[in-house]
VOPAGU-2260 file (C-alpha; in pm, 1 decimal, decimal comma):
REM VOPAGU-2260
SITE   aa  ch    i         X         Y         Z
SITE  UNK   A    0       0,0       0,0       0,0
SITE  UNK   A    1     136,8     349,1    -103,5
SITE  UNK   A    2     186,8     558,3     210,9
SITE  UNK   A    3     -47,8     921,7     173,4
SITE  UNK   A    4     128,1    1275,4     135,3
SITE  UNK   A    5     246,4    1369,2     540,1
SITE  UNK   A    6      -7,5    1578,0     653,8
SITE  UNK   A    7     171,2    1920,0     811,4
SITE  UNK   A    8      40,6    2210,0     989,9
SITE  UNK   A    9     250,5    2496,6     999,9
SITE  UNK   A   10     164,9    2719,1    1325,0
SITE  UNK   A   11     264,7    3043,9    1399,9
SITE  UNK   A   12     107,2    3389,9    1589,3
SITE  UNK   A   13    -101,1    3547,2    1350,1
SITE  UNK   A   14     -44,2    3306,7    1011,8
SITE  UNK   A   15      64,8    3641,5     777,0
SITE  UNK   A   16     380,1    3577,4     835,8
SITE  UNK   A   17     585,7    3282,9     919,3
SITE  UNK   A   18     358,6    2974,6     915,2
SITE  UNK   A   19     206,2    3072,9     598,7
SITE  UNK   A   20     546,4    3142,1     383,6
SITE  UNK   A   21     574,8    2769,8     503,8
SITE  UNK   A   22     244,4    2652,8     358,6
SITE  UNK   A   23     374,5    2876,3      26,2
SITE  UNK   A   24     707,0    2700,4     -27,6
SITE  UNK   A   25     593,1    2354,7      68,5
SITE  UNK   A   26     236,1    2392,1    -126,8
SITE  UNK   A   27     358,6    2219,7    -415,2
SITE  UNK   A   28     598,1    1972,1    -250,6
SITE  UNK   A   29     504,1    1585,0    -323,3
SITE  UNK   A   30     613,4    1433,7     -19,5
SITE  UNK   A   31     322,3    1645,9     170,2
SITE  UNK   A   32      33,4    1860,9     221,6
SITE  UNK   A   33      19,9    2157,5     374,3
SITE  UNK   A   34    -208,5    2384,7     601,1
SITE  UNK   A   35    -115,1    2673,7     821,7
SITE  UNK   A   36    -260,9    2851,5    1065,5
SITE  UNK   A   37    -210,7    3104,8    1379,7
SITE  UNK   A   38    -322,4    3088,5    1778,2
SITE  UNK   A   39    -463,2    3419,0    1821,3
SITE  UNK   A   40    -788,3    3515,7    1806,4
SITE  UNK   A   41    -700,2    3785,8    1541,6
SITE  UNK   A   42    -491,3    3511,6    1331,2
SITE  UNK   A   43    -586,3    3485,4     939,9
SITE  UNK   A   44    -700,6    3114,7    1021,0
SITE  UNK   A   45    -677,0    3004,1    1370,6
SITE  UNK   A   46    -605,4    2647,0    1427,4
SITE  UNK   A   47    -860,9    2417,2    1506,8
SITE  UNK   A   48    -928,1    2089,4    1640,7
SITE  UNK   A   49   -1016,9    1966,7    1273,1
SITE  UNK   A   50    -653,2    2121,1    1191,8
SITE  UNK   A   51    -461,9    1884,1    1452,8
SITE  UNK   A   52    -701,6    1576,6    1370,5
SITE  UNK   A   53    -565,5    1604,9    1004,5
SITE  UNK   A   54    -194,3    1663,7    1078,8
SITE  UNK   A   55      29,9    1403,9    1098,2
SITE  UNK   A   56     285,1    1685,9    1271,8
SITE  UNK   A   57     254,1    2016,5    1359,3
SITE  UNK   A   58     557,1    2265,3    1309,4
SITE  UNK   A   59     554,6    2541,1    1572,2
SITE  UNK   A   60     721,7    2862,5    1530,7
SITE  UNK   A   61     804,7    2967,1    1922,8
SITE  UNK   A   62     766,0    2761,7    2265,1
SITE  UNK   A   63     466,0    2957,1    2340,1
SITE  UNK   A   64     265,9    2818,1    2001,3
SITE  UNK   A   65     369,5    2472,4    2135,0
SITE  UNK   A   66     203,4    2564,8    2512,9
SITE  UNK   A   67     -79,0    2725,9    2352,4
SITE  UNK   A   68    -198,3    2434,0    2153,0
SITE  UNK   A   69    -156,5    2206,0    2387,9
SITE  UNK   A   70    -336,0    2408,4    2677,4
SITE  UNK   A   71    -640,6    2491,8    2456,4
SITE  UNK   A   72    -691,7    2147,1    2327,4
SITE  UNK   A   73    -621,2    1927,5    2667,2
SITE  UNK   A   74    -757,7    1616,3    2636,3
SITE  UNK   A   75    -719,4    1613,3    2288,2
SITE  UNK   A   76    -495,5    1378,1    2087,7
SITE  UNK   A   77    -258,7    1577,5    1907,7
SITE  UNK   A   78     -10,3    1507,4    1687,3
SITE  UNK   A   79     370,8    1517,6    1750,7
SITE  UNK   A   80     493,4    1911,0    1793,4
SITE  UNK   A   81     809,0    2013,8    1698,0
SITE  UNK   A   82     882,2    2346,6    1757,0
SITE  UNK   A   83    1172,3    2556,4    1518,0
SITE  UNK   A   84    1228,5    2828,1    1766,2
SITE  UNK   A   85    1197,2    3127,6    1457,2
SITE  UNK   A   86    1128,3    3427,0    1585,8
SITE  UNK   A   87     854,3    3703,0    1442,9
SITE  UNK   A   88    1126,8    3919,8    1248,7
SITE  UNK   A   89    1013,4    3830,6     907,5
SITE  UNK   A   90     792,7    3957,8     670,7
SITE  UNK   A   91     594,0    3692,6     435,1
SITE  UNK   A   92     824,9    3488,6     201,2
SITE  UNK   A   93    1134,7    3704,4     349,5
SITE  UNK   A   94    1429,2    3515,5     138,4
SITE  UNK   A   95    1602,5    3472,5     495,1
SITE  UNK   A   96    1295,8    3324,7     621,9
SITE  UNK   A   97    1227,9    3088,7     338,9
SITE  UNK   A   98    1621,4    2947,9     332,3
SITE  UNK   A   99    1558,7    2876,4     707,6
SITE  UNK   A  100    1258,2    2739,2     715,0
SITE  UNK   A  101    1378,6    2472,2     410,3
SITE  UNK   A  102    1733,6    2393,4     617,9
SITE  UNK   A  103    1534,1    2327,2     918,7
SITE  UNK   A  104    1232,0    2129,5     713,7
SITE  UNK   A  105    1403,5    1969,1     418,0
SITE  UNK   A  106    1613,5    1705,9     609,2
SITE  UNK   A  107    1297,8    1644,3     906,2
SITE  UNK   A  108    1031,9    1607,8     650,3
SITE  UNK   A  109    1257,0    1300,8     461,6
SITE  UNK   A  110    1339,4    1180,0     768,5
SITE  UNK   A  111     961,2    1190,6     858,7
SITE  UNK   A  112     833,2    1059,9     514,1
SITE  UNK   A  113    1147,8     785,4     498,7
SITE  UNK   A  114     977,2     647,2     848,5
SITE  UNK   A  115     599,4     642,3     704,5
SITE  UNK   A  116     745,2     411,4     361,2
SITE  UNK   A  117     948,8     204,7     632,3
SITE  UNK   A  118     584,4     141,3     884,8
């Protein structure tokens, strides 16, 4: 059986900035789909609890993102977390910003899609 497309959800404050030049670069990436979204209330899209049923991993931007989701939705099942500590001093698809997020990304996503074709 062919293993789907690992499911990511890109989190940041607000989703104008960081989590959604993630869900740009990676949009057309075939090892994965993509979603973004923000934890406050005033975010573009504010994650949900439909958000972290689909994700097979969630990629938070700070610490705090990572506390947040996991406060909120207690008792919930969620996903594995990783958190890429990048802080909120980019604008949307910054060239700095997208050449960090793919060194941090590139090698975890193989890694992460290498371990689905191996289950």
């Amino acid at each position: 059986m062919i293993n789907p497309r690992l499911k990511i959800l890109f989190v940041c404050a607000m989703n104008k900035q960081r989590s959604a030049t993630a869900e740009r670069i990676y949009r057309n990436d075939p090892r994965v789909e993509v979603r973004s979204a923000g934890v406050r209330a005033e975010a573009n899209r504010r994650v949900s609890e439909a958000d972290l049923q689909w994700a097979d991993v969630v990629f938070a931007m700070e610490q705090a993102h990572k506390r947040w989701i996991a406060m909120r939705f207690e008792g919930l099942e969620l996903p594995p977390i990783d958190v890429l500590e990048i802080p909120d001093d980019f604008e949307f698809m910054d060239p700095e910003l997208q050449e960090m997020l793919r060194m941090m990304l590139d090698p975890e996503i193989d890694r992460l899609v290498a371990d689905r074709k191996a289950e």
